[in-house]
N, C-alpha and C positions, 0 to 999 in steps of 0.2 A: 159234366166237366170234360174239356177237351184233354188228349193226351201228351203230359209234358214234354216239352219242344226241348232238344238237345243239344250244345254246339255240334255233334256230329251231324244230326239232322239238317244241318247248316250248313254242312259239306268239310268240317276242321273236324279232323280226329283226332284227338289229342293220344291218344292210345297207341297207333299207330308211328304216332311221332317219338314217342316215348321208347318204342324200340329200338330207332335208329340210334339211341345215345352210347350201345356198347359197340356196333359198325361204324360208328363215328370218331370211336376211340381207338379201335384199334389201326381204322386207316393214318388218323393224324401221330401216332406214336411213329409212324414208319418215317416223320420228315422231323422229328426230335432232334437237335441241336444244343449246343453250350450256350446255358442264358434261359431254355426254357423251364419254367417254372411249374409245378401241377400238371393238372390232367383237364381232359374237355370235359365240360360238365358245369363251371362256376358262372358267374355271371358276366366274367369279362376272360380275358387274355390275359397270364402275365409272363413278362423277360425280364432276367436282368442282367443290366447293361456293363456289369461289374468285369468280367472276363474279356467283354468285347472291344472293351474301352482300354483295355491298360497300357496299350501303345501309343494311345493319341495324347496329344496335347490339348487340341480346342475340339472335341468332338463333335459331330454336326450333326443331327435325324433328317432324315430326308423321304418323305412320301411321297405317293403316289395309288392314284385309285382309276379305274378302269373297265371296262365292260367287254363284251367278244362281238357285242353288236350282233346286226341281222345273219352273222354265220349260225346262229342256232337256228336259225329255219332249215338249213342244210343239217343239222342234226334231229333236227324234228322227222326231217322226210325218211332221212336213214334208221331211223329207231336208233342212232350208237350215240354213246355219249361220252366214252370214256377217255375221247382225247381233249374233248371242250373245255375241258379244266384247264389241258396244259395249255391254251392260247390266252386262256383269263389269267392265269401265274406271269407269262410271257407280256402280255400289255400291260401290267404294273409294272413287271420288275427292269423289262428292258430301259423303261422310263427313268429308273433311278440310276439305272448303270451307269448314263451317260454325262451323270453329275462326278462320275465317280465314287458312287456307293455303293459300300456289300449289303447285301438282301439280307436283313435279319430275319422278320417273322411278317405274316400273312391272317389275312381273317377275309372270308366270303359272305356273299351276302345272297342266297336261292328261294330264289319266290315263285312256287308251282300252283298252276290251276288246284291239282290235284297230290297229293303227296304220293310217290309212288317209290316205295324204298328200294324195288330193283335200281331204280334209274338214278336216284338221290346215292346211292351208293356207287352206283358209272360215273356219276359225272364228280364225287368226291376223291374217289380213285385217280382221275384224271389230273385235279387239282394238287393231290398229295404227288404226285409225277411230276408234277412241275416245279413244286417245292425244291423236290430232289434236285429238279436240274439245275434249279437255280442258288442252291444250296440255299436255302431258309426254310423257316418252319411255320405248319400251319396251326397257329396255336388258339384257334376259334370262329366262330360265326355264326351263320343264322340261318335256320331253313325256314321259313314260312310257307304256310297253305292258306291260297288267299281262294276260293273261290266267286267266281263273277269277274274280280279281276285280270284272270289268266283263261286261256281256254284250258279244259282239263287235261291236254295233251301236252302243254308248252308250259315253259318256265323262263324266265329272267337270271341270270348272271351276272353278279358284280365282284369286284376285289380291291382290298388295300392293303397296301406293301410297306413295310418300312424300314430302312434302312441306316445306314452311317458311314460318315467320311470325315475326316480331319479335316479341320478347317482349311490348310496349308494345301491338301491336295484336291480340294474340291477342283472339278474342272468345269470352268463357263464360260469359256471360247477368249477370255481374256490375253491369253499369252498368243492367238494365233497372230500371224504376219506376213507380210506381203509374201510372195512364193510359196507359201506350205503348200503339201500336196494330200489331195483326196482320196482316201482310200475306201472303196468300194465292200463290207462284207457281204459272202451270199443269203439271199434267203434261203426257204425251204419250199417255196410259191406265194401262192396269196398273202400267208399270211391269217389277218382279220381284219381288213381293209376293203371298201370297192365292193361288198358282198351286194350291195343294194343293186350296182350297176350289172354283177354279175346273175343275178336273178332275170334279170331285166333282158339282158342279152339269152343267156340260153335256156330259160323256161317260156318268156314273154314272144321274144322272138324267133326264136329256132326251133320252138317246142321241143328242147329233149327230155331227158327222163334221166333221174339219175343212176339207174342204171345201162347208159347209153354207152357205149365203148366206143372214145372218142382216137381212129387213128393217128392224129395229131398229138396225142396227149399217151397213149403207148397203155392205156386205163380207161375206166368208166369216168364218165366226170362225177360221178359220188367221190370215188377214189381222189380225184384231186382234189375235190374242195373242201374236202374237212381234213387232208394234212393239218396237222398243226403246226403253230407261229415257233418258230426257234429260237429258243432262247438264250442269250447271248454271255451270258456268266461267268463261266471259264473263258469264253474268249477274251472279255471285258479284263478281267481281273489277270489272264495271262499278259496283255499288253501292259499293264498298267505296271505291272512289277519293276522292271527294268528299259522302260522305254520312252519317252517321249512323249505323250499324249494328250494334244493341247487342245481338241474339239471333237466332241461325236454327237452323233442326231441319229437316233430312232426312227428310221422312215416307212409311217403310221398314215392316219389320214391327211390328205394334203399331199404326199407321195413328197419326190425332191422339191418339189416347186416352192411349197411351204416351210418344207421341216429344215432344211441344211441353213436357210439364211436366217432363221433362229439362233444359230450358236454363233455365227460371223459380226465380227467387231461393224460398227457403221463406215469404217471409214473403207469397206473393204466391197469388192462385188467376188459371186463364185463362177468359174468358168466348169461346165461339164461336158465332158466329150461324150458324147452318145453312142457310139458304136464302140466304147472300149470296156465292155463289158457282155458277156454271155446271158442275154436274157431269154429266160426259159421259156418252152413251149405255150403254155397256158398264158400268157399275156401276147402272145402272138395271136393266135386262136381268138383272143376274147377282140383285139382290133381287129381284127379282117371281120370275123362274123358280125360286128358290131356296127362297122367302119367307125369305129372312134380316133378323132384326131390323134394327132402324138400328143401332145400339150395336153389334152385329157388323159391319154393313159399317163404322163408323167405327174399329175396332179392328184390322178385318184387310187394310186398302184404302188408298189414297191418296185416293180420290174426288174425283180430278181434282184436287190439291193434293201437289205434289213437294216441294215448298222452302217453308218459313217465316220473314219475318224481321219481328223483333219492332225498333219503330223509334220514338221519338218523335212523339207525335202532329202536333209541328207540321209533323211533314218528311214523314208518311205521303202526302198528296196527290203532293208531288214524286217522291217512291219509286212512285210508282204510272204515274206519267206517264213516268218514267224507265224501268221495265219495261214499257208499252206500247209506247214508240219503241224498243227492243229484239225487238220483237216475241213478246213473252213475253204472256202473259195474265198478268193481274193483280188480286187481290181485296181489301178490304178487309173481314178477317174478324171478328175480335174485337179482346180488347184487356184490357190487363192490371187487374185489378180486387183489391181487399184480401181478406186468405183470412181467414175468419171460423174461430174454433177450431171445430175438429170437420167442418169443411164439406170437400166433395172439390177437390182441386185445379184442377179442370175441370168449369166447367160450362156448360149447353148452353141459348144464347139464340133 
């Protein structure tokens, strides 16, 4: 008789996975909130919605799920893992902000070649970081070890967010109007956007290395490319208290090109001034050394522009001064102008 074959044998340790449940517990206790219910460990997630709700009238959930995309190749090269969470918190949550909802709770979804509980423990650290910043909790999810599916060194990344907004103050570009003006927030660089293009350009074509110290960049480009995506939260929810706030876009894939004429009524086109904004070194760098068009870098980039909110021209000043004492960079970009038949929805001043 041959000798019994074992899912370990298989390349699934179940043994090893089994440990990570009291590391897992203790990370997600650190992003604990009003509403959450039990401990990790059950078969699902629970909140309840009883505290969160008591101020609203028509309560609304609003989700959102997301990935970090080919930036974990740039964690793979770096061995580091501990901030790739926070851009997978940051692509769900910024997503709902822009409806006007607070980030209640989070669940992930990590599919590794191989299980490896240093790095399952970096990259949940990460995630419960994000939590924080976004203030919600992570109250579940899933690590799988799939091997054949994954190389044993890489993993996959996913997340879903969910949140809530009164129905009254959902925001979906409905109230914007002729004249409103654009307000520009900063990123923090990349982002989690454009990573495919930026492979392309400085491994493909420049052959650097990421430990290359790039003097355009004031750092290694390791160092810039795995910053993480900023997450927008308190700034979202500082505006939203006492101000005006009739349209924002998350500028994600697609960069402005795409994402701003999403929230704009039909009957309206957006005007963008292109030089009234500070766009950071690292999108300069990646068009020279690339030579990529403008219209490419503003399609596939953020270019130093995370968050867009579209506001009344008379409150634009105070929104701007209100995201500087925030510490936020702040721009005033464009501004909403009449869309002539046949003319493109976006156009560039």
């Amino acid at each position: 008789m041959t000798n019994p074959i074992t899912y370990a044998d298989a390349g699934v340790d179940i043994d090893k996975a089994n440990t990570l449940v009291s590391a897992i517990s203790r990370i997600t206790k650190q992003t604990k909130r009003p509403g959450v219910i039990g401990e990790i460990g059950g078969f699902a997630g629970l909140f309840s919605m009883e505290r969160v709700i008591a101020d609203m009238q028509h309560p609304v959930l609003v989700s959102s799920t997301d990935g970090v995309g080919t930036k974990l190749k740039i964690a793979f090269m770096l061995d580091k893992h501990d901030t790739i969470g926070i851009d997978l918190v940051a692509m769900c949550v910024n997503d709902i902000l822009v409806q006007g909802a607070k980030p209640l709770f989070l669940l992930d979804y990590l599919a590794m070649g191989r299980l490896d509980n240093r790095r399952v423990e970096a990259i949940l650290s990460g995630i419960a970081e994000g939590c924080k910043q976004a203030k919600c909790a992570l109250i579940g999810g899933e690590t799988a070890e799939m091997p054949g599916m994954y190389h044993p060194d890489e993993y996959d990344l996913a997340g879903f967010v969910v949140g809530v907004v009164d129905n009254s103050q959902i925001i979906d570009g409905t109230a914007i109007r002729l004249g409103h003006r654009l307000i520009g927030i900063g990123s923090s660089g990349l982002h989690s956007n454009g990573y495919s293009l930026v492979r392309k350009i400085c491994f493909d074509h420049l052959k650097l290395t990421l430990d290359a110290y790039v003097p355009e960049l004031g750092k290694s480009l390791g160092e810039e490319l795995i910053i993480p995506t900023r997450i927008y939260t308190d700034t979202v929810q500082g505006l939203l208290r006492d101000l005006p706030i009739h349209g924002l876009a998350h500028v994600t894939g697609g960069g402005m090109v795409d994402n701003i004429v999403r929230i704009i009524p039909q009957a309206f086109s957006v005007l963008i001034r292109k030089d009234s904004w500070k766009i950071p070194p690292i999108f300069s760098f990646l068009q020279q050394a690339g030579n990529v068009s403008d219209l490419e870098m503003l399609r596939t980039f953020n270019n130093g522009i995370g968050m867009i909110a579209v506001v009344p021209e008379s409150v634009a000043p105070e929104v701007i001064e209100r995201l500087t004492a925030m510490n936020e960079p702040a721009f005033l970009i464009g501004e909403i102008i009449e869309r002539r038949e046949g003319s493109e929805r976006l156009a560039w001043g």
